[in-house]
C-alpha positions in Angstrom: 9.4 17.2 -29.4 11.7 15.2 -27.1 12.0 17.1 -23.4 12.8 14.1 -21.1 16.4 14.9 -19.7 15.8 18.4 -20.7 15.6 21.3 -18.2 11.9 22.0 -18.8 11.8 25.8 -16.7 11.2 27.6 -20.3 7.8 25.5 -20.5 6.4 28.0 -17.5 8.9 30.7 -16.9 5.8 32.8 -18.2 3.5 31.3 -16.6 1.5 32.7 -13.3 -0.8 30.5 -11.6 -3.8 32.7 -9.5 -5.5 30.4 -6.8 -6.3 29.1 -3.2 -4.9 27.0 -0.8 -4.8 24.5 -3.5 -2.3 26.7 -5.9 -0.4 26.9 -2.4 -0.5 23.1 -2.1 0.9 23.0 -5.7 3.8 25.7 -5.2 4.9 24.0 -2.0 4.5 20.3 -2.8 4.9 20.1 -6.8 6.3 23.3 -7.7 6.6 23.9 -11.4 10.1 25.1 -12.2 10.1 28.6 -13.9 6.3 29.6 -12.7 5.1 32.6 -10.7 2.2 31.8 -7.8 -0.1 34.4 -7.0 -1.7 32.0 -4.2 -3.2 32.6 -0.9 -5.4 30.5 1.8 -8.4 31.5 1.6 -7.8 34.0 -1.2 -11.7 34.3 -3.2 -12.8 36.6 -6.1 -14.4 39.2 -3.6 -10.7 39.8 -2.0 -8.1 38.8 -4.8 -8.0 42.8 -6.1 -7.4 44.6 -2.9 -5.0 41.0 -1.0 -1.2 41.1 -1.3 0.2 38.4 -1.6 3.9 37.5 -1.1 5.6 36.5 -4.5 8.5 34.8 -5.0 11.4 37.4 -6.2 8.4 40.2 -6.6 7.5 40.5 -2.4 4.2 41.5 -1.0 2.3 43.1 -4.0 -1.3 43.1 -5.3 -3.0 40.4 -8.7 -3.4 44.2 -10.5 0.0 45.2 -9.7 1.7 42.2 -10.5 -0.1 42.1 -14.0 1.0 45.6 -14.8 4.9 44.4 -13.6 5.1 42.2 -15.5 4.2 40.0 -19.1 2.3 36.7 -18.9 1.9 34.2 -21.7 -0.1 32.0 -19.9 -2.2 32.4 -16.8 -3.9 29.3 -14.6 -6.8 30.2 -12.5 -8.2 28.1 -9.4 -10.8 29.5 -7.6 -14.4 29.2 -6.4 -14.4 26.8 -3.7 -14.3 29.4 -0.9 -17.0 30.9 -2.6 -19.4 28.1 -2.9 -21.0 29.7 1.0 -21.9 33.4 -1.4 -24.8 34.0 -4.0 -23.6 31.5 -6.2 -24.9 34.1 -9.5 -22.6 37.0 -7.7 -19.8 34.4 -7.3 -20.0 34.3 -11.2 -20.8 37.7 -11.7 -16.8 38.5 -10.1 -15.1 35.2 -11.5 -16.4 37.3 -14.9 -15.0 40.1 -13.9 -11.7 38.5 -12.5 -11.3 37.3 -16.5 -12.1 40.5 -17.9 -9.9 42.9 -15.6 -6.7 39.9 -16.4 -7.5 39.9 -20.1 -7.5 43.7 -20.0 -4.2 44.0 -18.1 -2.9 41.1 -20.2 -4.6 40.9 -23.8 -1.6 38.8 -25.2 -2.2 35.8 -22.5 -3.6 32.6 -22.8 -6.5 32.0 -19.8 -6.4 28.6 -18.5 -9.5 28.1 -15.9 -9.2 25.7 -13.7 -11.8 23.5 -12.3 -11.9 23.2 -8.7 -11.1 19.9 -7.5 -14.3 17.7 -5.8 -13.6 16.7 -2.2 -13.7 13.0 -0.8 -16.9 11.0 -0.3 -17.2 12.5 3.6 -17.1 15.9 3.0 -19.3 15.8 0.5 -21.7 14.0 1.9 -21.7 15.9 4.9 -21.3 19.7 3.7 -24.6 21.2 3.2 -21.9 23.9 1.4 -19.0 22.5 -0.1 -19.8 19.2 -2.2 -19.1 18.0 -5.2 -22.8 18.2 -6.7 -22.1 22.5 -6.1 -18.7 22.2 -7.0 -19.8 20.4 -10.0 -22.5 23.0 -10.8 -20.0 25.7 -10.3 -17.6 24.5 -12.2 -20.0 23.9 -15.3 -20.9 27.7 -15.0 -17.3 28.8 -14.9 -16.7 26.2 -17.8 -18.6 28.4 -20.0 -16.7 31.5 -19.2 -13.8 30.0 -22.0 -13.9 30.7 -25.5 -11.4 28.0 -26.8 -9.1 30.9 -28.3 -7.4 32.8 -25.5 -9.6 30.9 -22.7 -9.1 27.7 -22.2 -11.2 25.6 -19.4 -9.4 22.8 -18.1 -10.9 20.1 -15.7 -8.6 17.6 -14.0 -11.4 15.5 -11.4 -11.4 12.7 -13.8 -7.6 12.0 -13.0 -8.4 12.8 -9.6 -11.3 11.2 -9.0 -12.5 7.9 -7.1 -15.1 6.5 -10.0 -17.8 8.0 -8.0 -17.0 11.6 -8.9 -15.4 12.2 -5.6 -12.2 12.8 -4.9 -10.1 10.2 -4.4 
């Protein structure tokens, strides 16, 4: 299949990316043409059912809301980072959930989840909290949350990352 040259929105036009200041960093600096953000700063699995978020061409509306609006075929999730400061088996417990209220609102959609990006080499070695060896430990719990047939886990720190396993 040969896109280059090729308007390219159709690839995402059903697409809706869920996620933190990170999916905001994505809309606003490499927006995908054709895809929905459901993105807040600061937005966690304890909040994301009752936060509204502003939506392009939707307004202020709620994740449960939108997903009863309107039809995804493919859904990207990045979260967990502002929840690495919780119980990390309750963070699980509602990243679970998260999947299962989607899939229930959704059942046709594809569930892409995301691993949360490591930070640098200062953070992490400074953060009692947020480092890469609890990012890394989270992430390999929310790995196992995909089932390879309509959940798909995607981790992108090896492009990302320094050769240490921080970010570069």
């Amino acid at each position: 299949l040969h896109l280059e040259g090729r308007n390219k929105t159709w690839l995402f036009r059903d697409a809706l990316f869920i996620g933190d200041s990170r999916t905001v960093g994505l809309k606003m600096y490499a927006p995908i043409e054709g895809a929905t953000y459901f993105a807040s700063v600061g937005l966690d699995v304890y909040e994301i059912e009752d936060t509204e978020v502003e939506v392009d061409e939707v307004g202020l509306i709620t994740l449960t809301d939108l997903l009863k609006k309107n039809k995804y075929g493919k859904i990207y999730i990045m979260l967990g980072i502002n929840e690495l400061g919780f119980d990390y088996d309750t963070n699980l417990v509602k990243y679970k959930k998260l999947i299962d209220s989607i899939r229930k609102l959704q059942p046709e959609t594809i569930i892409f989840i995301e691993a949360n990006l490591r930070v640098g080499p200062d953070k992490s070695n400074n953060d009692a909290t947020i480092n890469n060896a609890n990012i890394d430990r989270f992430n390999e719990a929310i790995s196992k949350f995909a089932n390879n047939i309509d959940s798909v886990y995607i981790d992108v720190n090896p492009i990302f990352d320094d050769g240490y396993g921080n970010l570069n």
